[in-house]
N, C-alpha and C positions, 0 to 999 in steps of 0.2 A: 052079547055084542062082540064082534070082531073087527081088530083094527089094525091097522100095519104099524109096525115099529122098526126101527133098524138099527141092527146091532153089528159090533166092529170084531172082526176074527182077524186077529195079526198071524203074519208067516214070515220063517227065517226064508231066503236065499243068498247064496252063493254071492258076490261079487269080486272084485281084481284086487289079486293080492298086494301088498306094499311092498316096496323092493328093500326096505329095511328090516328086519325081524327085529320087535322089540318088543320093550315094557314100561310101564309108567310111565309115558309120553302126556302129550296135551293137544289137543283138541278144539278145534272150532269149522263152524260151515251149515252146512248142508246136507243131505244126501247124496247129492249130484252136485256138489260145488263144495270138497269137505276140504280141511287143511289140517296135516300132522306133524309136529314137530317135537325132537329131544326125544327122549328114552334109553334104555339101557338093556341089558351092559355091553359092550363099557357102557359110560355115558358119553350121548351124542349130541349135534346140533345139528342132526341132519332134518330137513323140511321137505315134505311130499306132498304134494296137492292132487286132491283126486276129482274124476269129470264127468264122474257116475261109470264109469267102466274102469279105469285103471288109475294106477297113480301116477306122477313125474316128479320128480326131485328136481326140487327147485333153492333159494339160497338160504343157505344152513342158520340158525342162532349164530347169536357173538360168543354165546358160554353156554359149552357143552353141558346138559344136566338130565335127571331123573329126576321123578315125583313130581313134576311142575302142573300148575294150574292153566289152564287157557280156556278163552271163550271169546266171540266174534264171530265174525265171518271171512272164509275165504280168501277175502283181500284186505280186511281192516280185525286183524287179531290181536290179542293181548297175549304174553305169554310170562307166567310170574311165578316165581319163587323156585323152590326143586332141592336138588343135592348136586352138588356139581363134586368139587374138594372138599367143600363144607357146606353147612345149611346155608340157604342164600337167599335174599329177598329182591332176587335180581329181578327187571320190569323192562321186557322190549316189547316195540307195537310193530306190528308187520302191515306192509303199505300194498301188501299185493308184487310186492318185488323184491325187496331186502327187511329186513327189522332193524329198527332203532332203538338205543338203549334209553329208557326213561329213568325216574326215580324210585329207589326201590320201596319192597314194604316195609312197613315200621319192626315190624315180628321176621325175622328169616324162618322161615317153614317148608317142609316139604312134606307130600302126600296128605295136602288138602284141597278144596274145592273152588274154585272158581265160575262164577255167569254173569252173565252181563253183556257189555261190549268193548271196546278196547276205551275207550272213551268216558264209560259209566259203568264199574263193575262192583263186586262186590266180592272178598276173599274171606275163606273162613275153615275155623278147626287147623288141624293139621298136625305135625310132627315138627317138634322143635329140639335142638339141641339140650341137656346132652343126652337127654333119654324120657323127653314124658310126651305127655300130649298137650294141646294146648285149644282153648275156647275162645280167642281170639278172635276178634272180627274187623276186616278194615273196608272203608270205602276208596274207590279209587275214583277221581274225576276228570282223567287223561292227562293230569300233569303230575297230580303230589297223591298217596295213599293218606288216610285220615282214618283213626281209630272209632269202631261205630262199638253200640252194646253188642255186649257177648252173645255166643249159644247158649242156649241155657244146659245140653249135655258136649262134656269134654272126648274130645276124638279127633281121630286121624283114618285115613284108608276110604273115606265118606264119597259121597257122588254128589251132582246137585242137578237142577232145573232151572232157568232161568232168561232164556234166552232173550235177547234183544231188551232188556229191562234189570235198571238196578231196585227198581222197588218193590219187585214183588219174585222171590225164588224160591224155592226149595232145596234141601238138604236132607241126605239121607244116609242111613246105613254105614259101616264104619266099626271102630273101636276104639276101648279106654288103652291107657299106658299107665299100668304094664299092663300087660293082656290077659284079660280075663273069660270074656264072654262077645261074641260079636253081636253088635247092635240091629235093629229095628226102627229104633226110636227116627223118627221122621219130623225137622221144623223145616214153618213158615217163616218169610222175609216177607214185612208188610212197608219197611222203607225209613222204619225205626225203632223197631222190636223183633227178636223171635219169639215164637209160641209153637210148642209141642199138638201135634194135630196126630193122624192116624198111624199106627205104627206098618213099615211092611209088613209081607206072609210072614217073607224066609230073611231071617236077621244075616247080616252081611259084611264084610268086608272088601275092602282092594273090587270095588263095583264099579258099574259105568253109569250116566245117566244122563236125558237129554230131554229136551220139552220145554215148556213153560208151565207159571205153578199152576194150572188150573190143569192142566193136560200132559203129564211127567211120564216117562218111562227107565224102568229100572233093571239093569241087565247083567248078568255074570255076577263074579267074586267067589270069594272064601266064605264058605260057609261052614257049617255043623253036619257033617263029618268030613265036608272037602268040597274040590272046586265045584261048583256050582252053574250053568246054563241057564239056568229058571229067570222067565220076565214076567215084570209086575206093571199093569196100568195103574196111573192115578188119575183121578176123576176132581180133583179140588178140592173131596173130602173121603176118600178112603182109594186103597189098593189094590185091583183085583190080579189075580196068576192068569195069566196067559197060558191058554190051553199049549203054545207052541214054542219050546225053548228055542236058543240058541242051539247050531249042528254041532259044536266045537262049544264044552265045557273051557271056561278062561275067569282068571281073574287079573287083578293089574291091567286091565285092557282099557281103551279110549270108545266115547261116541261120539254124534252129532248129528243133528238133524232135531225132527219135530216128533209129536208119538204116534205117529200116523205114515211118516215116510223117516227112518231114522238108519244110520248106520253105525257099526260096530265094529274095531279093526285093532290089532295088535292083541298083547299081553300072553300070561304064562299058562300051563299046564303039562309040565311043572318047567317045560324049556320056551324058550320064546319065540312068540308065534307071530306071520306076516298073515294072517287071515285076516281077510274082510266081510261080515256080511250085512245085508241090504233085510230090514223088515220095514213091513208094507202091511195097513192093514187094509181090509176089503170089507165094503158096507155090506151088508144084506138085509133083507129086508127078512120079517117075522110077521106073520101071521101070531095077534095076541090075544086070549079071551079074558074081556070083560065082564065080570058078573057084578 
């Protein structure tokens, strides 16, 4: 018996560079509707909105920083915590015009992960003063941060998935403090608990990632023996390699978007890079035998 099936084959392209060069920024949007703000070095407040062809520089953060978290969209973002002078649990929301300063988080952290929305998010892992890592998890509800359970593994340098929803993310990839060995280890956010689900391929740090948890995509970092291009699908219970890396090996780089239409833009190799590029995947159809 023969039946049709269709299977998804992702490809990098090119798109318009940022007029910033950076690293460790934060992220939220679209593919065609993205928003990037802060990075370093130095550290900035600068904010660039891209419209699926190029970027524009539009109005900067109130406090210049690196490592920060961000998720939302385009006109309604969150942007939290980082390194500015010191670690900081700073919390502005961008209105599509300026950011506003909110309340910060309970944990000052930097180079952890953030998803959600600016309104309902979820903040987690990261790098805390004055040298470790930390399993910390908070919720945000648009006005106050609120302590949630832990990760169950401690890290920093991590990606996550989560888009448009505090109850349900994912969290990937990363490392302990001190540094030992870069992680794989991959949890689920079900809105009250983590739980350890499928590990990635290629174990990672300083990575990008974007989706929702059923449909996540995992991009760049530090890896085992160096920087790294390699993309991973997730499927809502395992990770497959993506026959088509990234053209531009990067790590400390930002995404956004869905896993189907997502982009990818800054970060180092080993100097800091204004690259953007656009993956798309394309259905096809298969011809499959049934016996």
């Amino acid at each position: 018996l023969r039946v049709d099936g269709i299977e998804g084959v992702g490809a990098w392209s090119s798109g318009g560079n940022l007029n910033t060069a950076r690293r460790q920024l934060g992220g939220a949007g679209t593919q065609t509707a993205a928003l990037a703000f802060g990075g370093g070095p130095p550290n900035t407040g600068i904010t660039e909105s891209y419209n699926g062809s190029s970027w524009s520089e539009v109005a900067d953060l109130s406090t210049a920083r690196d490592g920060l978290g961000g998720c939302g969209t385009q006109t309604a973002a969150l942007a939290v915590g980082g390194y500015s002078t010191a670690y900081v649990g700073t919390t502005e929301s961008w209105n599509g015009s300026s950011w506003t300063g909110k309340n910060p988080m309970s944990t000052a952290r930097a180079y952890f992960t953030v998803f959600g929305t600016n309104t309902a998010a979820i903040g987690a892992a990261g790098y805390v003063p004055p040298n470790s890592a930390t399993n910390a998890s908070e919720s945000w509800d648009g006005t106050n941060w609120t302590n949630t359970p832990s990760v169950n593994t401690t890290r920093y340098g991590l990606a996550s998935a989560g888009s448009g929803t505090q109850t349900a993310g994912l969290i990937f990839g990363g490392d302990s403090r001190p540094r030992t060995a870069v992680l794989s280890v991959t949890e689920e956010w079900n809105g009250s608990s983590w739980s350890e689900v499928n590990n990635l391929n290629t174990a990672r740090m300083y990575l990008a990632g974007c989706g929702i948890q059923t449909a996540a995509l995992a991009m760049g970092g530090l890896a085992a023996p160096g920087i790294t291009a390699a993309t991973e699908l997730w499927n809502g219970t395992s990770w497959t390699s993506n026959p088509n890396s990234m053209a531009t090996a990067r790590s400390n780089l930002c995404a956004a978007g869905i896993q189907t239409t997502a982009l990818a833009f800054s970060g180092s190799n080993p100097g800091v890079s204004n690259a953007t590029e656009e993956f798309n995947i394309s259905l096809e159809t298969k011809n499959l035998s049934v016996s």
